[in-house]
C-alpha positions as CSV (number, residue, x, y, z in Angstrom):
1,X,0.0,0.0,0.0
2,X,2.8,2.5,1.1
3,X,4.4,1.3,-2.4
4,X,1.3,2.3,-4.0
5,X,1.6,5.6,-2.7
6,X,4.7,6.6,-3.4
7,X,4.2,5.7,-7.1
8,X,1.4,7.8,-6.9
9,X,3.3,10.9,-5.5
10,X,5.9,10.0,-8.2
11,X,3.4,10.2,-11.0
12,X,1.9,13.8,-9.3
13,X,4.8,15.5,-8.8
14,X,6.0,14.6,-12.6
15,X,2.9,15.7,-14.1
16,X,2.9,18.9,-11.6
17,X,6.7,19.5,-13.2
18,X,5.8,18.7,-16.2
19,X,3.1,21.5,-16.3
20,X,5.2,23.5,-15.0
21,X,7.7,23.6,-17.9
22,X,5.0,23.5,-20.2
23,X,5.6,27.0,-22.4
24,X,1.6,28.3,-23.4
25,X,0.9,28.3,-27.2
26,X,0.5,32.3,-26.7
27,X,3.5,33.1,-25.6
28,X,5.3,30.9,-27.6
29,X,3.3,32.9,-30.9
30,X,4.1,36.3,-29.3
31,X,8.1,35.0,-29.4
32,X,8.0,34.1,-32.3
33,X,6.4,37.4,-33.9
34,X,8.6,39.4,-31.8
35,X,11.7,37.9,-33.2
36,X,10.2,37.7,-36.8
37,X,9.0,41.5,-36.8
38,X,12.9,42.3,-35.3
39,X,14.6,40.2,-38.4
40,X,11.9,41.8,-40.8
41,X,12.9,45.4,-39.2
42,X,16.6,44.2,-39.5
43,X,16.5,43.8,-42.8
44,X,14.6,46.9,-43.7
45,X,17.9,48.5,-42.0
46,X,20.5,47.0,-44.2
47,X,19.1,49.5,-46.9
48,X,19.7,52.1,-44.9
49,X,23.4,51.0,-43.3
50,X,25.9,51.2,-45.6
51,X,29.7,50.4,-45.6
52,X,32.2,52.5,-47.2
53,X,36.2,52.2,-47.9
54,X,39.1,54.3,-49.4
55,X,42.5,54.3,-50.6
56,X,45.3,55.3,-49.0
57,X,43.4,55.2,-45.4
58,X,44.4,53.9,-42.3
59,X,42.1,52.4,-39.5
60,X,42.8,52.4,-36.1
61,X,41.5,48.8,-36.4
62,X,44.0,47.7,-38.7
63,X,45.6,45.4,-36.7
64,X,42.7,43.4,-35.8
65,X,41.5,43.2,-39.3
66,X,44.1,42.2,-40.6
67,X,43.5,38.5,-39.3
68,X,40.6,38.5,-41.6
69,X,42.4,40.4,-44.6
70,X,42.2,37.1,-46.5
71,X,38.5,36.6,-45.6
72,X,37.7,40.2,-46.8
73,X,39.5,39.7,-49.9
74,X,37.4,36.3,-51.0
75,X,34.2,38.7,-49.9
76,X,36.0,41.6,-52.0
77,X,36.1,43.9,-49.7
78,X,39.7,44.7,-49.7
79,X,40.7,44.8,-53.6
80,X,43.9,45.4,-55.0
81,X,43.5,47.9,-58.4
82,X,45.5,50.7,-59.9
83,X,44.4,53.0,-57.5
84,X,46.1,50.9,-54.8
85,X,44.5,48.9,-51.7
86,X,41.3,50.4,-50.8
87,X,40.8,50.0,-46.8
88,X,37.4,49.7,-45.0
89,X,36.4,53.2,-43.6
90,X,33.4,51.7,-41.8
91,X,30.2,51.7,-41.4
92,X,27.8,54.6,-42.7
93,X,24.1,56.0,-42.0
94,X,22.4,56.9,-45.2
95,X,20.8,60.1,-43.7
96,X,18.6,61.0,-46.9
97,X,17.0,60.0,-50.1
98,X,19.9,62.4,-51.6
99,X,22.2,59.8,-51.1
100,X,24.2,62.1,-48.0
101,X,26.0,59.1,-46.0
102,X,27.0,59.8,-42.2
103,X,30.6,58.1,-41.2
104,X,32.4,58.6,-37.8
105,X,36.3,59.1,-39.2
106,X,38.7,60.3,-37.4
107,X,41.9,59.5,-39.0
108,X,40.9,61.4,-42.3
109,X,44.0,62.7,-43.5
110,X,45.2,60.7,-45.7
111,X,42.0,59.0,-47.3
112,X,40.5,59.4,-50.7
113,X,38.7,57.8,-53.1
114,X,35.6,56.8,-51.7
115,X,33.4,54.6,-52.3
116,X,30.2,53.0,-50.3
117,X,27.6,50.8,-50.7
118,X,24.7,48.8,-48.8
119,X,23.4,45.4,-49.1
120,X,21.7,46.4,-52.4
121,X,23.9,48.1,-54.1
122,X,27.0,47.8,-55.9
123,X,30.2,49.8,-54.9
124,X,29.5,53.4,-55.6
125,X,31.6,56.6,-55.9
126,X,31.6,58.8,-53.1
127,X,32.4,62.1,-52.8
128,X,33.7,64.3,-49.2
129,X,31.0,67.1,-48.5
130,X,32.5,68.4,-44.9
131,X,33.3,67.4,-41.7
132,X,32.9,68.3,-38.1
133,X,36.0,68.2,-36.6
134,X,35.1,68.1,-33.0
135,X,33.1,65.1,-33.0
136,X,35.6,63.5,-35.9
137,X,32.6,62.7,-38.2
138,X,32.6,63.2,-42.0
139,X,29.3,63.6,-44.5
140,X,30.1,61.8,-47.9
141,X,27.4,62.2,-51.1
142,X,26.6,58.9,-53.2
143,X,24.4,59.4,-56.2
144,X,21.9,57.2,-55.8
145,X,19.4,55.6,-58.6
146,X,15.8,56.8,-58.1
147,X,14.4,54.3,-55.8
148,X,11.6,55.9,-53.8
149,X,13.0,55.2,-50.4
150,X,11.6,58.6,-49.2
151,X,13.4,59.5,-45.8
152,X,15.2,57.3,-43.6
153,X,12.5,56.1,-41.5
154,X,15.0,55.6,-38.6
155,X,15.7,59.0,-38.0
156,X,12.2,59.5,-36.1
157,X,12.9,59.4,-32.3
158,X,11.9,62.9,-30.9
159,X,11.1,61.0,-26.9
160,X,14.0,61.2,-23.8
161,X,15.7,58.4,-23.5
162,X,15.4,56.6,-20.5
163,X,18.1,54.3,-18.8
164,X,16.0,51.0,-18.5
165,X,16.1,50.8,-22.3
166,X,17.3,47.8,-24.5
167,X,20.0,49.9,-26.7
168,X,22.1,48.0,-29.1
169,X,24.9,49.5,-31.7
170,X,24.2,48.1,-35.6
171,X,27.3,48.6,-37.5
172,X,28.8,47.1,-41.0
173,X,32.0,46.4,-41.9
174,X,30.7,43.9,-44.9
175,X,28.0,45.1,-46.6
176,X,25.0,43.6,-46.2
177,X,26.0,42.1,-42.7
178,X,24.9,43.8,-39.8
179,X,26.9,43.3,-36.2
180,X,24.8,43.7,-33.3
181,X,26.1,44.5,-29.6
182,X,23.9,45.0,-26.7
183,X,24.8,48.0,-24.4
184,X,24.3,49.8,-21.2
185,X,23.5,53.4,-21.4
186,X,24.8,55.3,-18.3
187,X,24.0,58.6,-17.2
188,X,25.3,61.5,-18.9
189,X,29.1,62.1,-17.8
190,X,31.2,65.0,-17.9
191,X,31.7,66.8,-21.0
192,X,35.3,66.0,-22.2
193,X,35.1,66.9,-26.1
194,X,35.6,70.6,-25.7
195,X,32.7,72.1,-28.2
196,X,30.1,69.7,-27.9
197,X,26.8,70.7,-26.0
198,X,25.4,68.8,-23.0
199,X,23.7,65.7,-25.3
200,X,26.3,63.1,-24.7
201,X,25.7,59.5,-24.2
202,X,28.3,57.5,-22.1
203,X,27.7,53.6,-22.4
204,X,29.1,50.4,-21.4
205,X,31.1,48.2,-22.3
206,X,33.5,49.5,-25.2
207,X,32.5,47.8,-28.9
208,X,35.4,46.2,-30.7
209,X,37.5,48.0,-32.7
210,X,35.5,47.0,-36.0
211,X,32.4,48.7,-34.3
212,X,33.6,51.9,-33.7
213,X,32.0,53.3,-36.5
214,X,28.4,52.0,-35.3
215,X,25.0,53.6,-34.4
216,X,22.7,53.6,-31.0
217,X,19.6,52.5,-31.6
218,X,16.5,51.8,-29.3
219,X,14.4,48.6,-29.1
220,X,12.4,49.8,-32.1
221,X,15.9,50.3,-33.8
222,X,15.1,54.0,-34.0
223,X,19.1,56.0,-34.2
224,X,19.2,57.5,-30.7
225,X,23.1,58.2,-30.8
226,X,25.8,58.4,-33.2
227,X,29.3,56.9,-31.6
228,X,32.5,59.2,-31.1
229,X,35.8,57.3,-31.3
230,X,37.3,58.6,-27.8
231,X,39.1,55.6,-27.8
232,X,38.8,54.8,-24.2
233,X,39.4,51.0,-22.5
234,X,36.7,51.6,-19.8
235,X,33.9,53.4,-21.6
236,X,32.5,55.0,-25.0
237,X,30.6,58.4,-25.6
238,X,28.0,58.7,-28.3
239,X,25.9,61.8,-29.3
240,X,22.2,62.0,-29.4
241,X,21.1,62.2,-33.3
242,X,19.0,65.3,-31.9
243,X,22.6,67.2,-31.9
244,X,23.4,65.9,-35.0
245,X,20.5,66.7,-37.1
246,X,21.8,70.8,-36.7
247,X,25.5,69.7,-37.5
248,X,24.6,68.0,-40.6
249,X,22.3,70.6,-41.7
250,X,25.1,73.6,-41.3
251,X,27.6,71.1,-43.1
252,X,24.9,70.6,-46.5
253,X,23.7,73.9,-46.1
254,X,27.2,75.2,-46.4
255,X,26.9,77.6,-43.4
256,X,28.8,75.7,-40.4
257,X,27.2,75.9,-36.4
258,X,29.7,78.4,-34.8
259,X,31.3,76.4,-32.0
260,X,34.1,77.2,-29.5
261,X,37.3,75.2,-30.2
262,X,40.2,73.9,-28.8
263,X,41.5,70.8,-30.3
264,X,41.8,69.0,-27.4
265,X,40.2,65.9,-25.9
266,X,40.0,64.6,-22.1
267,X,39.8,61.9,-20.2
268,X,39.0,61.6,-16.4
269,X,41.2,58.7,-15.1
270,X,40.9,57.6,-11.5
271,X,44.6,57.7,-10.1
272,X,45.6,60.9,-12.7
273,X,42.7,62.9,-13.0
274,X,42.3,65.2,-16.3
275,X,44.5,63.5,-18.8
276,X,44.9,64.3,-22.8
277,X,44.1,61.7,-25.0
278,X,44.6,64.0,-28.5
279,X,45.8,67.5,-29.8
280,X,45.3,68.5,-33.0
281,X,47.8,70.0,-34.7
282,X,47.7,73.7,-35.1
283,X,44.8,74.4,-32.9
284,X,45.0,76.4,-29.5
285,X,45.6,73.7,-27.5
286,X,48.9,72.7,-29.7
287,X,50.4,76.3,-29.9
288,X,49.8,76.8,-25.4
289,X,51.8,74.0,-25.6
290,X,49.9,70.8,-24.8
291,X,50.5,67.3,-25.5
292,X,48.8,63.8,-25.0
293,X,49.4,62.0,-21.6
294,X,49.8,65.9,-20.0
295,X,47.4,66.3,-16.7
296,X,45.5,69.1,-16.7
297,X,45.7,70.1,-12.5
298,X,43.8,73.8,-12.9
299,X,41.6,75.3,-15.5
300,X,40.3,78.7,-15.3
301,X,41.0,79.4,-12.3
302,X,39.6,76.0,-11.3
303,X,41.4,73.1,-9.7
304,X,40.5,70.1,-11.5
305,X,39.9,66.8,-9.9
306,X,36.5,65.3,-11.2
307,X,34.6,64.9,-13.7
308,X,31.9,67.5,-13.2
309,X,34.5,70.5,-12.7
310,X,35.3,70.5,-15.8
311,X,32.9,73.6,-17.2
312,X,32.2,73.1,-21.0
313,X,32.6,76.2,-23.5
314,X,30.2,77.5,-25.7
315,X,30.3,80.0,-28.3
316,X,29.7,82.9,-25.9
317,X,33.7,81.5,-25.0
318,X,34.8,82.4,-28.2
319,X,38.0,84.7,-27.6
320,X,38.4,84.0,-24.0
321,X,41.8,83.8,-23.0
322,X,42.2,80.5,-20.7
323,X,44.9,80.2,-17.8
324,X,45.6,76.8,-17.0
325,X,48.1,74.7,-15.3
326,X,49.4,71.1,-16.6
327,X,52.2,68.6,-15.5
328,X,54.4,66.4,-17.8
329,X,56.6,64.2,-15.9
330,X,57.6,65.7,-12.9
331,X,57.6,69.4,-14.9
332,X,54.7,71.8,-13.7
333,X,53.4,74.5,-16.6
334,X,51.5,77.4,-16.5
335,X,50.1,78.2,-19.9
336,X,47.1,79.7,-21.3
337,X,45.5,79.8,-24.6
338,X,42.4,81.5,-26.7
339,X,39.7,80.3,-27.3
340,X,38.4,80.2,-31.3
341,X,35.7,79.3,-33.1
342,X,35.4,76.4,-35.5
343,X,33.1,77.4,-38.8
């Protein structure tokens, strides 16, 4: 009888477990159209994410792409021709029906003939249209065949963001393929490109060097952000597409946003504080002297220890003389420099 019983319980707690796991028809449907209506959105994007390359260029990636160089020559993505090796750029928003392509591309000095294309296209010419030097990110021109795309339809997010978000970055190195990478978005840090306004992203972790050139986008895959290559090991700004819709319109309209400039870029590091990362050659921050890995102790008559003492400029700036104080080495510099605009 007690064997009886125990069989019994046996058989009732297997079909109790059993239900258990049991996943309801429903929700199995509502997985399945939530993952179908993604891929269809997906590929709807790859008409609108484009990949572009150019001779003579040099990416900061290089070294990790060239483990696949073999792979991206069967895919003939890196020819040889008589205008010699053509490198990939990266990846590239297709803003408008014009054919006006938005790349992040900071090493621009020595690139030229461009060319882009998406996952139905062939390689097309591109041609340089302007850049914004403070946020490194070019506007190229493709003439595209009549196709009655209208707008791109991912360029439609007017809401705040909120932190609880999924956010992911598309980008694509091969056309046609897009890579996906789930983020964090954090809460907006302190405003180390000199020149940029207070809509800056900071998110977590750092893509991989092929993904530098990617775009924020919410669930819906709306663009929320457009990523800056700071470069950093622990984290990576982006800038809302809200800021970038006035820089791209100054760069096509041929008048550019009047911004204060400096040519330098920060970083906040925990043991050494305010540290440069880059000077560009020329601009006020190279003639007062400055040079990456200086530490920038006092600014303006402003000690500088964290992130949110550092007070960003704006074009009201413009012509300010700055006093500041840096160290290199063991060497402690008083400097200053002034302030100009970027058109």
């Amino acid at each position: 009888m007690v064997l009886v019983k125990v069989i019994g319980f046996g058989i009732l707690l297997s079909l109790g477990l059993s239900g258990c796991e049991r996943i309801p028809e429903w929700e199995k449907s509502k997985v399945a159209s939530k993952n179908q209506d993604r891929a269809s959105r997906l590929a709807e994007w790859s008409r609108w994410l484009w990949t572009c390359r150019a001779t003579g260029y040099r990416s900061p990636a290089d070294q990790e792409v060239e483990s696949f160089r073999d792979f991206f020559r069967k895919k003939n993505l890196s020819s040889i021709d008589t205008a010699g090796p053509k490198a990939i750029v990266g990846s590239a928003l297709l803003w408008d029906d014009r054919g006006h392509l938005l790349i992040s591309f900071p090493n621009r000095e020595s690139a030229r003939d461009f060319e882009c294309r998406s996952a139905s296209q062939v390689w097309l010419p591109a041609k340089l249209v302007g850049f914004d030097y403070s946020l490194d990110y070019a506007v190229l021109k493709v003439d595209l065949p009549r196709s009655g795309r209208g707008e791109n339809p991912w360029l439609t997010r007017n809401e705040d963001l909120h932190l609880d978000e999924g956010f992911q970055i598309l980008s694509s190195v091969i056309p046609g393929q897009i890579d996906q990478m789930r983020l964090e978005l954090q809460t907006v840090g302190p405003h180390l490109n000199t020149g940029i306004d207070s809509q800056l992203l900071v998110f977590l972790p750092p893509p991989p060097a092929l993904m530098t050139t990617g775009f924020l986008v919410d669930e819906k895959l709306r663009v929320v952000g457009f990523q800056l290559a700071t470069g950093s090991q622990a984290w990576t700004v982006g800038v809302s597409v809200k800021r970038m819709r006035d820089s791209v319109s100054a760069i096509l309209s041929g008048n550019p946003l009047r911004r204060a400039y400096l040519g330098l870029k920060l970083q906040v590091e925990s043991e050494s504080g305010f540290v440069v990362q880059s000077v560009q050659v020329g601009s006020p921050a190279y003639q007062s002297g400055l040079r990456p890995q200086d530490q920038i102790l006092e600014w303006d008559g402003s000690s500088l220890a964290y992130g949110s003492e550092w007070r960003e400029l704006s074009a009201a700036d413009i012509g300010r003389t700055i006093r500041f104080k840096f160290k290199r080495g063991t060497s402690v510099t008083d400097a200053i420099l002034k302030v100009t605009s970027q058109d």
